[in-house]
N, C-alpha and C positions, 0 to 999 in steps of 0.2 A: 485593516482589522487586527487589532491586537489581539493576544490569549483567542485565537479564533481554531478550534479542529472540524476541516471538510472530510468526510469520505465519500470520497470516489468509485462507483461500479459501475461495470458494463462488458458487454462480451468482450471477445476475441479481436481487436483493429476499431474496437467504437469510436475509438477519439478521447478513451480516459487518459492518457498522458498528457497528453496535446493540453487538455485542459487545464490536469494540474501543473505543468509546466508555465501554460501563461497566468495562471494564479498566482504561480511563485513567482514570476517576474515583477508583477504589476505590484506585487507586497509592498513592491522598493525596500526590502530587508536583503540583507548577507543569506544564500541559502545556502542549506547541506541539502544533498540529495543523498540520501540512503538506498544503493541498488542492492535487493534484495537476489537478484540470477545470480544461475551460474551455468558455464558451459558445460553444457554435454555434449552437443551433438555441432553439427557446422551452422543448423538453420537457427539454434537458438545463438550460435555467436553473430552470426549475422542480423539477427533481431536485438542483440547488444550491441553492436555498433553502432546500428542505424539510433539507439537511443545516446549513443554518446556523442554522435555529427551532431545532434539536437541541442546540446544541453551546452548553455554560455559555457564557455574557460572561464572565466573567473567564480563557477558555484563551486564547494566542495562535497567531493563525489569521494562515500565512503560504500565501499562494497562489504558489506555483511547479510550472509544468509541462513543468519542463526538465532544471535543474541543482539534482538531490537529491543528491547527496554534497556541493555544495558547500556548500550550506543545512542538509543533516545535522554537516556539520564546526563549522558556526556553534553549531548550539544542542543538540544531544548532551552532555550533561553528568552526570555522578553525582548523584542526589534528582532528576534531573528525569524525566518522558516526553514522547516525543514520538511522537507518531500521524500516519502516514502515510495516505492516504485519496482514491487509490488507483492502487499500479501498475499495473494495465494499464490503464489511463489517461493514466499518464508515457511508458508505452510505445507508446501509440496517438500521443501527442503526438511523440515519438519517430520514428516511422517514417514519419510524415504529413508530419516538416519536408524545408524546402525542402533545408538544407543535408543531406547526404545519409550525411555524413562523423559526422554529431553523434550516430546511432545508437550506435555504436562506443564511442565521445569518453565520451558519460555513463553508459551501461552501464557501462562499463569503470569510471571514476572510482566509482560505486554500488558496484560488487561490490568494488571494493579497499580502500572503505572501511569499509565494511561491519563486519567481525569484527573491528573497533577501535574501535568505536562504546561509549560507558559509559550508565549510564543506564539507565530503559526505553523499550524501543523496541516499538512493534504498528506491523506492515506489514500492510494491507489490500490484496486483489487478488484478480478474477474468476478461476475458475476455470473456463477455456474448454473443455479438452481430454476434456469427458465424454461427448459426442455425434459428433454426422456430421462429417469431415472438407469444411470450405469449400470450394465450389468458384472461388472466385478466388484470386487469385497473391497478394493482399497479405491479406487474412483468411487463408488458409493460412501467410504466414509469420508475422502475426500469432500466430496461437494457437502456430507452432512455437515464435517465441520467448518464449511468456511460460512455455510449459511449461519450459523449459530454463530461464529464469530462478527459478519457483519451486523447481528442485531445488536449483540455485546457493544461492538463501537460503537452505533449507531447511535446507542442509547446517550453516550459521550462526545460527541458530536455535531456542534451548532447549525452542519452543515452536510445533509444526504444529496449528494446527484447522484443518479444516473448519464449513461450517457449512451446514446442510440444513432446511430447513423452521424456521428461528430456534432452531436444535436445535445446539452444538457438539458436534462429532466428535473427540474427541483424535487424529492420526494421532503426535504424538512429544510427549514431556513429560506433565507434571503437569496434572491436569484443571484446567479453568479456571471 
């Protein structure tokens, strides 16, 4: 599928990588993987790892956990994909920086660039908003903004799964 953008949601261990990984494989295109982590802690480097045993040597693996549109403008091209992996992640990265102004700045610059983008594109992101609403200030706006952002892509996007028990859900488009 050329010029094709899938998003990707689902909890915590659903099997959303897994999927978009063999998506990006079966492209048969050159892919970038765009890892959006970063270490904090030992458990998230060890949930980095285990995502880099995964991923062929020969994809290019660019780690940015900031500026995705301007990294998306660099390597978005026709015959190629690129695999995002994973928004709310960019967006945790996002709301956690110091400068407070950069939420806005790169959301904004994401979502404009977005439905310009060639190529194929799999955007991976948790899908927070299934459960109890959080009782603190910033996990509450957390999940408001990632719902709001998944509609925003959504809306841009040939291609909604879900994904539940390593199971995809079609919510738009063609089964995957």
């Amino acid at each position: 599928m050329l010029d094709t953008k899938t998003l990707i949601l689902g909890g915590v261990r659903s099997g959303k990588s897994r999927l978009a990984e063999r998506l990006a494989t079966e492209s048969q295109f050159p892919v970038t993987y765009i890892a959006t982590a970063t270490i904090g802690d030992e458990e998230m480097r060890e949930r980095i790892a285990a995502h880099r045993v995964r991923r062929p040597d020969h994809w290019q693996v660019i780690e940015e956990p900031l500026e995705l549109a301007s990294v998306l403008n660099q390597y978005t091209k026709a015959d190629h994909c690129v695999l995002i992996d994973c928004l709310t992640l960019w967006l945790t990265n996002l709301l956690i920086h110091s400068n407070t102004l950069r939420f806005d700045t790169e959301r904004s610059a994401f979502l404009k660039v977005l439905p310009h983008l060639t190529g194929r594109l799999i955007l991976v992101s948790n899908e927070t908003n299934m459960g109890v609403t959080p009782m603190g200030e910033l996990s509450r706006r957390y999940c408001d903004e990632a719902g709001k952002l998944h509609q925003e892509i959504a809306q841009h996007c040939d291609q909604v799964v879900l994904t539940v028990a390593g199971l995809p859900v079609m919510l738009k488009g063609e089964r995957v």
